[in-house]
C-alpha positions as CSV (number, residue, x, y, z in Angstrom):
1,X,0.0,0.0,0.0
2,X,1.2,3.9,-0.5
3,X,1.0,4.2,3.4
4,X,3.8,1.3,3.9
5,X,6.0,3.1,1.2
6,X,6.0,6.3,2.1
7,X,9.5,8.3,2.4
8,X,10.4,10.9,4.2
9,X,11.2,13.8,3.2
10,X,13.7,16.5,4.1
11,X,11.7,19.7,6.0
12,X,13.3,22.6,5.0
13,X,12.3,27.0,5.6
14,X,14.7,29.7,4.7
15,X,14.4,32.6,7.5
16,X,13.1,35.9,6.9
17,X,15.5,38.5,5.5
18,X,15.5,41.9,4.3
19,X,15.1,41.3,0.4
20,X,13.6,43.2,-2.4
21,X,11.2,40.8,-3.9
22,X,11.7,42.3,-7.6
23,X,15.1,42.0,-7.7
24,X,15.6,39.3,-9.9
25,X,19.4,39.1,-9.4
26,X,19.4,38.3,-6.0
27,X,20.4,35.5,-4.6
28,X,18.0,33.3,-2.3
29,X,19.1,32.8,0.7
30,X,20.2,28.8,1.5
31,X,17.2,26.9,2.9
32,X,17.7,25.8,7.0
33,X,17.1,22.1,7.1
34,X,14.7,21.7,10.1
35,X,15.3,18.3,11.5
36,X,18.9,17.3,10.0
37,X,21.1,15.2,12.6
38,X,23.7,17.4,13.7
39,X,26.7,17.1,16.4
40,X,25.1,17.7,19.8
41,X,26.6,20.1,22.2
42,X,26.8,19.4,25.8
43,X,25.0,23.0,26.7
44,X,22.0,24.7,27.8
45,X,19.1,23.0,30.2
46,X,18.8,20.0,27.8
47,X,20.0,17.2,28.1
48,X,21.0,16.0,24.3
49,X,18.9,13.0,22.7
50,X,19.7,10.3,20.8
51,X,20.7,11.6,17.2
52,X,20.6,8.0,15.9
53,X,16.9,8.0,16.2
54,X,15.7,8.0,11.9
55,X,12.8,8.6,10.5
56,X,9.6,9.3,13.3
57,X,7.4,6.8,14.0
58,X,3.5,7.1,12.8
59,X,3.5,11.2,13.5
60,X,0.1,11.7,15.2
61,X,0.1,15.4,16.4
62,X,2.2,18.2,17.1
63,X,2.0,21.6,18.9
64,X,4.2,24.1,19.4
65,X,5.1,26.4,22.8
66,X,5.5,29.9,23.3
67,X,9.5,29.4,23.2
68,X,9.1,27.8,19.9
69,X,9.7,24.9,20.5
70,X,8.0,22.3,18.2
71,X,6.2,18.8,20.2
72,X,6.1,15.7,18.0
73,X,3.4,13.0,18.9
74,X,4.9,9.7,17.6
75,X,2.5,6.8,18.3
76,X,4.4,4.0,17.1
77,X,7.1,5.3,19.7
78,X,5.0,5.9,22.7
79,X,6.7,8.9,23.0
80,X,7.2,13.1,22.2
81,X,9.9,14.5,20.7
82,X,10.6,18.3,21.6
83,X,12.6,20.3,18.9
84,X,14.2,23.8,19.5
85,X,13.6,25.5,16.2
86,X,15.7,28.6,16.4
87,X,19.0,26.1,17.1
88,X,17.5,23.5,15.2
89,X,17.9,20.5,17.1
90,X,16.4,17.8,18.8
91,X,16.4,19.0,23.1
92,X,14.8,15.7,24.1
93,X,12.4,12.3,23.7
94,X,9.9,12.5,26.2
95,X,8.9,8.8,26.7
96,X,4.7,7.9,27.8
97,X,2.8,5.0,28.6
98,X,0.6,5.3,26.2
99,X,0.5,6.2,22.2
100,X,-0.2,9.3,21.8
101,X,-2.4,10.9,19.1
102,X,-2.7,14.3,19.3
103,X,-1.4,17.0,21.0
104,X,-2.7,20.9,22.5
105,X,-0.9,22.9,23.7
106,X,-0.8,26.7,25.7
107,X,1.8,29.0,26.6
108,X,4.1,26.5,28.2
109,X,2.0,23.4,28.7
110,X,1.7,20.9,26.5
111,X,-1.3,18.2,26.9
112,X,-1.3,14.6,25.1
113,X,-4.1,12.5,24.6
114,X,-3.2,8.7,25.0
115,X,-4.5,5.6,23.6
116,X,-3.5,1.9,24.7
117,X,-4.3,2.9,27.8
118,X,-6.5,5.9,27.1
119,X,-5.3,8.7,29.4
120,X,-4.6,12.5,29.6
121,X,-0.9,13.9,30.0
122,X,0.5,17.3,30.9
123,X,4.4,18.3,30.4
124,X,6.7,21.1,29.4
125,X,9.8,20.9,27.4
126,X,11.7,20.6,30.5
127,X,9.3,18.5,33.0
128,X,7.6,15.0,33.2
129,X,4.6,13.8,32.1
130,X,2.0,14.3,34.7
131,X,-1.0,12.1,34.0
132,X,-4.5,13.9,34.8
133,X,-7.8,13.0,34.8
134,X,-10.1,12.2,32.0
135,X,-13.4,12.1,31.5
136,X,-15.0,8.9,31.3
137,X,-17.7,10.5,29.4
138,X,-15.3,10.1,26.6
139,X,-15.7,6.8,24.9
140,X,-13.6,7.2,21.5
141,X,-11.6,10.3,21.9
142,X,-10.0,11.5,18.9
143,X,-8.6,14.7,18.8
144,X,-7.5,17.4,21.9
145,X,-7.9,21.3,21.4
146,X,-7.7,24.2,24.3
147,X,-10.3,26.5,24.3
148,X,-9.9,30.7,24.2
149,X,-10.9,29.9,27.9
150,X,-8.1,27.6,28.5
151,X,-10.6,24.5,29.1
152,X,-9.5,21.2,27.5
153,X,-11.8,20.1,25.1
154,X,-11.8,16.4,23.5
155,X,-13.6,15.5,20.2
156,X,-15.6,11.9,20.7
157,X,-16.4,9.4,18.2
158,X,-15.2,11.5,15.6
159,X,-16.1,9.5,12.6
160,X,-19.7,9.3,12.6
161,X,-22.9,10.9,13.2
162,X,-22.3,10.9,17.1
163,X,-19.9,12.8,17.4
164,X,-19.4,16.0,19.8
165,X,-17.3,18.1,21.5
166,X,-16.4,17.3,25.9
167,X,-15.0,19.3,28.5
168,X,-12.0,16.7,29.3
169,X,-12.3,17.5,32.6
170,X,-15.7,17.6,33.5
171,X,-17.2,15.6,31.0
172,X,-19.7,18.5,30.0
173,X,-21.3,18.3,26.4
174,X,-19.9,21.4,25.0
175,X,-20.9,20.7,21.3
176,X,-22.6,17.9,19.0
């Protein structure tokens, strides 16, 4: 099938610089290649990962903080990876006990919701997962988004007529 050939490809953006878009004999500047394995320096709060670590593992979600830093979701991992994107490199692998499939995420929380056991985790790029609670109101949850309020809000039974919208908290029927 397509899905078990797929390749990856490199991710690449050129940063922002002060250039006159009409003039044609400029040079571009070089494209940044996001996610290229790189020598990593013993410096800074992180702790360097694993460089070795190849391609990710069925990409479910991502988010990204307020220090742009860039959360990965890889289910077939059971695990997050956290990317600094102005350096460029991989800070750290943040392992769970569950798959996760998507990710939300606010100023400097980041919240996964977990399948195989279903569950709710919050973490930073520098703390632990901390599992909280989840509603049990939630019977197939699919996707995780934060409201302008800052509640957690979980779509249920996504593919069908059924589905709606729960506080993840509460349980409280916010939409369907």
């Amino acid at each position: 099938s397509e899905a078990d050939t797929a390749v990856w490809l490199p991710k690449e953006r050129v940063l922002w610089a002060a250039q006159d878009p009409l003039d044609l004999q400029a040079q571009a500047p070089p494209a940044l290649q996001l996610f290229e394995h790189e020598p990593l320096a013993l410096s800074g709060d992180f702790a360097p990962a694993d460089a070795s670590a190849g391609p990710l593992a069925q990409p479910r979600g991502l988010t990204v903080d307020e220090d742009d830093r860039l959360f990965i979701a890889q289910a077939g991992a059971r695990s997050v990876l956290v990317y600094d994107l102005f350096d460029r490199r991989l800070l750290r692998r943040v392992a769970l006990a569950g798959q996760p499939f998507d990710l939300a995420g606010d100023t400097r929380f980041v919240y996964a919701l977990l399948d195989s056991p279903p569950g709710l985790v919050r973490f930073s790029a520098r703390s632990l997962p901390q599992r909280l609670a989840l509603t049990t109101q939630a019977m197939r949850p699919a996707r995780l988004t934060l409201s302008p309020d800052q509640r957690l809000l979980v779509l249920d039974r996504a593919a069908g007529a059924q589905a709606r919208v729960l506080d993840a908290e509460s349980g409280a029927l916010v939409a369907n």
